[in-house]
C-alpha positions as CSV (number, residue, x, y, z in Angstrom):
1,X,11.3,10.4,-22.5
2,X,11.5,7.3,-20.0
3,X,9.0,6.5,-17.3
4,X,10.9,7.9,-14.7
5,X,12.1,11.4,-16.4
6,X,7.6,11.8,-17.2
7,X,7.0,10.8,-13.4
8,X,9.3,13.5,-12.0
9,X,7.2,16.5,-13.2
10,X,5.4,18.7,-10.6
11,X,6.5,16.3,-7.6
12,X,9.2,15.8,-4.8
13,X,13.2,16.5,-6.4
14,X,14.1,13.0,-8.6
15,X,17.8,12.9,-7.5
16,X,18.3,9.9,-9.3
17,X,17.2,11.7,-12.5
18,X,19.5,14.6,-11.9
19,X,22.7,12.3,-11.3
20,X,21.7,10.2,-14.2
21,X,21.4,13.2,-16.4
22,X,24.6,14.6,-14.7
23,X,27.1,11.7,-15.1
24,X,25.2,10.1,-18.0
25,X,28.6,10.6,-20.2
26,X,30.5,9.4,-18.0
27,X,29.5,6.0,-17.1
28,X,30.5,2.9,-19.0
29,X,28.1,1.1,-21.5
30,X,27.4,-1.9,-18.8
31,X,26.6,1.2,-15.8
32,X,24.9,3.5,-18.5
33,X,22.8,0.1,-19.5
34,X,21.9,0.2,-15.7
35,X,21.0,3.2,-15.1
36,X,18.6,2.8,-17.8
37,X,16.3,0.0,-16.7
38,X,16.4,1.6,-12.9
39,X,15.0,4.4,-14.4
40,X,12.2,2.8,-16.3
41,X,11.3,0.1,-13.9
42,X,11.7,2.3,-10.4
43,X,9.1,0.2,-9.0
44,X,10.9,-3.3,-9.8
45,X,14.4,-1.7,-8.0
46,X,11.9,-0.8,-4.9
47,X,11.6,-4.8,-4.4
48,X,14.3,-6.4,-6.1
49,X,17.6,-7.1,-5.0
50,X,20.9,-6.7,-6.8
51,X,20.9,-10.3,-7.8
52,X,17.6,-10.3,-9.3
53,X,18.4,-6.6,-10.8
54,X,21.0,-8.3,-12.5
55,X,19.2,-11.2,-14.1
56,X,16.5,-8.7,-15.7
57,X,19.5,-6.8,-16.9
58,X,21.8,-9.5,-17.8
59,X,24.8,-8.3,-16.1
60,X,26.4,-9.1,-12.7
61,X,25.2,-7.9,-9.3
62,X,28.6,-6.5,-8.6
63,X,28.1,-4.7,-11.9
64,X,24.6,-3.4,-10.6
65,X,26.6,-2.2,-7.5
66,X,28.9,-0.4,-8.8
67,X,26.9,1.4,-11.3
68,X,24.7,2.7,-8.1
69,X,27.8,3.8,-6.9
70,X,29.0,6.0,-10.1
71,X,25.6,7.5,-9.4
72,X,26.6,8.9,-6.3
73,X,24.7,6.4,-4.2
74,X,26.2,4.7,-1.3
75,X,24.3,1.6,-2.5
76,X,21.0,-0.1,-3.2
77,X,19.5,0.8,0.0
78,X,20.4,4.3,-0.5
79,X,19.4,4.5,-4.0
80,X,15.9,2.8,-2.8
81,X,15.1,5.1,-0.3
82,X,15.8,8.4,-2.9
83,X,13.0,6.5,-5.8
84,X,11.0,5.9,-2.8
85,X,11.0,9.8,-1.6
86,X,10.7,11.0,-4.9
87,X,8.1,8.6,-6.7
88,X,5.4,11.0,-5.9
89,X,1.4,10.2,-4.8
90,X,1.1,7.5,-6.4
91,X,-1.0,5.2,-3.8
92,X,-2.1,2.1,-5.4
93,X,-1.4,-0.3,-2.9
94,X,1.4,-1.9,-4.5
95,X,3.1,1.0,-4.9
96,X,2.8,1.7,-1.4
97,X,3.5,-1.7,-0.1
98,X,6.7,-1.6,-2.5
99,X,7.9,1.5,-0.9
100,X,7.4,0.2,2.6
101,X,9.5,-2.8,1.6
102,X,12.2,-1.0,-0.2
103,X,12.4,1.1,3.5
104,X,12.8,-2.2,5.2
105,X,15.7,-2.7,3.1
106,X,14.9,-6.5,2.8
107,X,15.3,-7.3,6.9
108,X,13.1,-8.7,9.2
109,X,13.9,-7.3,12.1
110,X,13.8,-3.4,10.3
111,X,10.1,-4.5,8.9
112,X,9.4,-5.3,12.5
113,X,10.8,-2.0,13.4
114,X,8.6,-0.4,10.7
115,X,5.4,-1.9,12.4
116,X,6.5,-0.9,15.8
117,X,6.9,2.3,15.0
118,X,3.9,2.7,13.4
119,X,2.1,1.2,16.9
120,X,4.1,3.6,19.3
121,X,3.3,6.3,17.5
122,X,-0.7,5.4,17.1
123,X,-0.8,4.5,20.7
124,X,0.4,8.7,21.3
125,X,-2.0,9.7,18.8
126,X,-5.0,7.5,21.1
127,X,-3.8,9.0,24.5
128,X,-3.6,12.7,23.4
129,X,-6.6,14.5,25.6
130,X,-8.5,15.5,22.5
131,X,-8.6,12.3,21.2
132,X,-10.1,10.9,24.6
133,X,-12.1,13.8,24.3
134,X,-13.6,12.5,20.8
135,X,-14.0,9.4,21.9
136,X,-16.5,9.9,24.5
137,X,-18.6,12.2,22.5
138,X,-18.5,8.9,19.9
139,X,-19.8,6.7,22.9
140,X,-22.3,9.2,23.6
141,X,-23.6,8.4,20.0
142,X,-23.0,4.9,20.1
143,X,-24.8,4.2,23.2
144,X,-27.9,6.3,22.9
145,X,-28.3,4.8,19.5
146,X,-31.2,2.0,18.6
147,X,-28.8,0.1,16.2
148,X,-25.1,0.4,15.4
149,X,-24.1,0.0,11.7
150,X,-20.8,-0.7,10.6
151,X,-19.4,1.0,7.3
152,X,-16.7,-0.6,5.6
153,X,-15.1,-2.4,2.5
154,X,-12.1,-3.7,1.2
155,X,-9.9,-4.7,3.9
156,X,-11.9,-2.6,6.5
157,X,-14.9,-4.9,5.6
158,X,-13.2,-7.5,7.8
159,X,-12.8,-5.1,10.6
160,X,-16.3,-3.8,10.7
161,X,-17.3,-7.5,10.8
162,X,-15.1,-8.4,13.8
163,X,-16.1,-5.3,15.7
164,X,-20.4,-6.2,14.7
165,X,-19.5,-9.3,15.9
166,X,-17.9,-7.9,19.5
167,X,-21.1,-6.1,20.0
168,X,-23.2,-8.4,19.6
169,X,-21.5,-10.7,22.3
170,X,-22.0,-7.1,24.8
171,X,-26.3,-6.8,23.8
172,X,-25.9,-4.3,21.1
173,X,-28.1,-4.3,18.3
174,X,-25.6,-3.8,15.0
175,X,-25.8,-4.7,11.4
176,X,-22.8,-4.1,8.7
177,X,-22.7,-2.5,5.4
178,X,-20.0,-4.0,3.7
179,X,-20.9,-4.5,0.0
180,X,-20.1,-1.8,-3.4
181,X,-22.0,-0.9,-5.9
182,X,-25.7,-1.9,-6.7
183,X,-25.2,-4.5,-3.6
184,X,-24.9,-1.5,-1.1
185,X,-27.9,-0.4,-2.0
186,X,-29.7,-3.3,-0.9
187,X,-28.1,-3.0,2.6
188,X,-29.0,0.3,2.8
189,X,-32.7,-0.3,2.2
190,X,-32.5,-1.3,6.1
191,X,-31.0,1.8,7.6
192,X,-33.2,3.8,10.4
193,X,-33.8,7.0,11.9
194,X,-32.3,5.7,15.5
195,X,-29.2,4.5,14.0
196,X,-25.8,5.4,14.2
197,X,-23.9,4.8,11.7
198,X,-19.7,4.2,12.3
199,X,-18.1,4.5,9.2
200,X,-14.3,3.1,8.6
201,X,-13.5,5.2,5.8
202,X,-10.1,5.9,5.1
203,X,-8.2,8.4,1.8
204,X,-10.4,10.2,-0.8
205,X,-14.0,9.7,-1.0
206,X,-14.9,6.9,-3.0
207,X,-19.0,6.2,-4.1
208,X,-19.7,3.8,-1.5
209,X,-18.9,5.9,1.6
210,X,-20.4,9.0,0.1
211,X,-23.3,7.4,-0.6
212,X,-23.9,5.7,2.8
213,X,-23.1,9.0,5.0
214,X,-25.9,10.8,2.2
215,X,-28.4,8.6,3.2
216,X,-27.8,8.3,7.0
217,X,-27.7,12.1,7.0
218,X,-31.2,12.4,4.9
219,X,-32.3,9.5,7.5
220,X,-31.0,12.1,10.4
221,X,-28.7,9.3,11.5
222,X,-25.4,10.4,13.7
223,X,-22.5,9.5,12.3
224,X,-19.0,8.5,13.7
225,X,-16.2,8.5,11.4
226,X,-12.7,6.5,12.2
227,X,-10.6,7.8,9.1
228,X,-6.6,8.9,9.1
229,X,-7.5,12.6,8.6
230,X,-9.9,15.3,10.4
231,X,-9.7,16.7,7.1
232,X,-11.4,15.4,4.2
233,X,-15.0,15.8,2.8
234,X,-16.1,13.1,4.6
235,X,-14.7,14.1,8.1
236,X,-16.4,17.5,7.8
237,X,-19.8,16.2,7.6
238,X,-19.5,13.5,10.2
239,X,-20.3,14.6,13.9
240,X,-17.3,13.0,15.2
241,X,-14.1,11.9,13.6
242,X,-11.6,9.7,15.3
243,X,-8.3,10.2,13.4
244,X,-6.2,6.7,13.7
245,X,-2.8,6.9,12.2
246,X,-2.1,3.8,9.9
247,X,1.5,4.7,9.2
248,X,3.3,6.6,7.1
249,X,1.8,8.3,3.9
250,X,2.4,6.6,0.5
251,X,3.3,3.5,2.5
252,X,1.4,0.2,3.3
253,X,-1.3,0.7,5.3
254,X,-1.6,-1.1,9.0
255,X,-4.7,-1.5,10.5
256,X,-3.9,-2.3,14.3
257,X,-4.7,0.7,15.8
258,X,-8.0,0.8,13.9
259,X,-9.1,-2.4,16.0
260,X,-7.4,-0.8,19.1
261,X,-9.3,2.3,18.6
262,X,-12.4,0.2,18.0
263,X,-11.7,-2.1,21.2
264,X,-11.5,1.4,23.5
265,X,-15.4,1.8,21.9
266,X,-16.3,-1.5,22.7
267,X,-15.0,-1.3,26.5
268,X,-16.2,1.8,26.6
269,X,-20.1,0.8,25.7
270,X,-19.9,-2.5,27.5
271,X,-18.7,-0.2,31.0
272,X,-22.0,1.8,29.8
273,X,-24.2,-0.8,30.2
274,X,-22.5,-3.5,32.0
275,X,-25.7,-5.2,33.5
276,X,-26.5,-5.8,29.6
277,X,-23.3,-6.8,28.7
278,X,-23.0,-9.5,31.3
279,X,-26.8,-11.0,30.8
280,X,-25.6,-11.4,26.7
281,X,-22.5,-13.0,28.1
282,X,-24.5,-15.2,30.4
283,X,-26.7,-16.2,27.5
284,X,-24.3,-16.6,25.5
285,X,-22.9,-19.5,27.6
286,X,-25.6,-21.0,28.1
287,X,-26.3,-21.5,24.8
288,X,-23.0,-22.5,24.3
289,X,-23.4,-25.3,26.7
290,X,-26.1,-26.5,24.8
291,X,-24.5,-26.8,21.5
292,X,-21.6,-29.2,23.4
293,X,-24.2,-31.4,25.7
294,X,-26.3,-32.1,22.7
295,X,-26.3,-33.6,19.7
296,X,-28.5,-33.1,16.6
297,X,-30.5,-36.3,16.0
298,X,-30.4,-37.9,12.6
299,X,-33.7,-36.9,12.4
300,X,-34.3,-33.2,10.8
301,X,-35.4,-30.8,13.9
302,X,-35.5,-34.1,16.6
303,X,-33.4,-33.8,19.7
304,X,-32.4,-37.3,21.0
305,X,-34.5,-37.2,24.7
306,X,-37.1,-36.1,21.9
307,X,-40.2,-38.7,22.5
């Protein structure tokens, strides 16, 4: 039994594999040769186009054409989008990011779409009144709190960082947990009672993140959780979740409205202490001003108007 024919079991209707079982007898040697490596390399076809389908085959691309199209296809785009329905849950993130692309159909401006889209319908999501609603109970949190600590690894890792980073520039104390395995530990060795803790935690529950909301909740820390679901094991045990769409499911993640969502929280604490935030500005430069008008002597830890 091929890849594809194993794959199809228990998940969304594989109309290629119907049509291919269907019209199997009836296709020529060269079509029935590809139809055989589409359906054992479905994730190749997702990327590839007809010219390079035809050099792993060893055929022609009009031959790969026309074989899609004694399928029942209307084409490579067509055919792409049906393995891309059908392929199942797989979410590694090249499959996803191979099923976005095989959506795009190869053009610019429909991958630009794609992104668009994605933005339009995450700025909706932000502006619905029960968002807004969850977002001021998260500022509530955030504000009152001694110290903010940022969850997040991976790609998210960089986000936390940029967002510590902001809030440090508007007076608030913040500190980032962004390491796996025995290394989280070690950053968790610092967490605090009068902490909040604003987890970016996104898909099942991995070690990490279970872990780090355990010990902020034996630590009686309130959390905050920026996820792309309300439901999941992690959002039930958080005190607020703020659910940011990041596209479609089983497809390459975007992360813009994360930092959107995430700028609305900064605004939102700097307007909550704005005397604060302007003094860290103000220090900040100064400082600045420093670092340009002077310059380090050759001498370790001697400024030149040093005597």
């Amino acid at each position: 039994m091929s890849a594809g024919h194993s794959g199809a079991r228990g998940k969304k209707r594989d109309v290629f594999s119907d049509r291919f079982a269907r019209r199997c007898e009836e296709l020529s040697p060269s079509f029935k040769r590809v139809a055989a490596f589409i359906d054992a390399n479905r994730l190749t076809v997702l990327t590839s186009s007809a010219v390079d389908l035809a050099r792993e085959i060893g055929t022609s691309d009009a031959t790969v054409i026309r074989a899609v199209q004694a399928l029942g296809f209307d084409g490579l785009h067509d055919l792409r989008s049906e393995i891309a329905a059908s392929y199942g849950k797989r979410n590694a993130p090249v499959d996803n990011l191979r099923r976005t692309l095989a959506e795009a159909s190869e053009s610019v401006e429909a991958a630009l779409d794609t992104v668009l889209e994605v933005f339009a319908t995450g700025l909706d999501a932000l502006g619905k009144p029960a968002f807004r609603g969850n977002v001021l109970a998260a500022l509530d949190i955030l504000h009152t709190a001694e110290r903010i600590v940022l969850f997040g690894i991976g790609p998210t890792a960089h986000i936390a960082a940029y967002f510590a980073a902001r809030l440090r520039r508007k007076g608030k104390k913040q500190a980032v947990l962004d390491r796996t395995g025995a290394e989280l530990a070690d950053q968790l060795l610092d967490l605090a009672h009068g902490d909040a803790l604003l987890m970016l935690a996104y898909g099942k529950p991995y070690p990490e993140a279970e872990v780090a909301l355990a010990e902020a909740r034996r630590l009686r820390m309130r959390v905050v959780l920026v996820s792309d679901s309300e439901d999941t094991e992690l959002a039930r045990r958080a005190d607020v979740v703020l659910a940011v769409p990041r596209g479609q499911s089983e497809r390459m993640a975007l992360h813009g409205v994360t930092v959107l969502c995430l700028e609305m929280l900064l605004l939102g604490l700097a307007t909550s202490d704005s005397q604060k935030a302007v003094s860290t500005l103000g220090e900040l430069e100064r400082l600045r001003k420093a670092t340009r008008s002077r310059k380090l002597s050759t001498h370790p830890g001697k400024l030149p108007d040093e005597k």
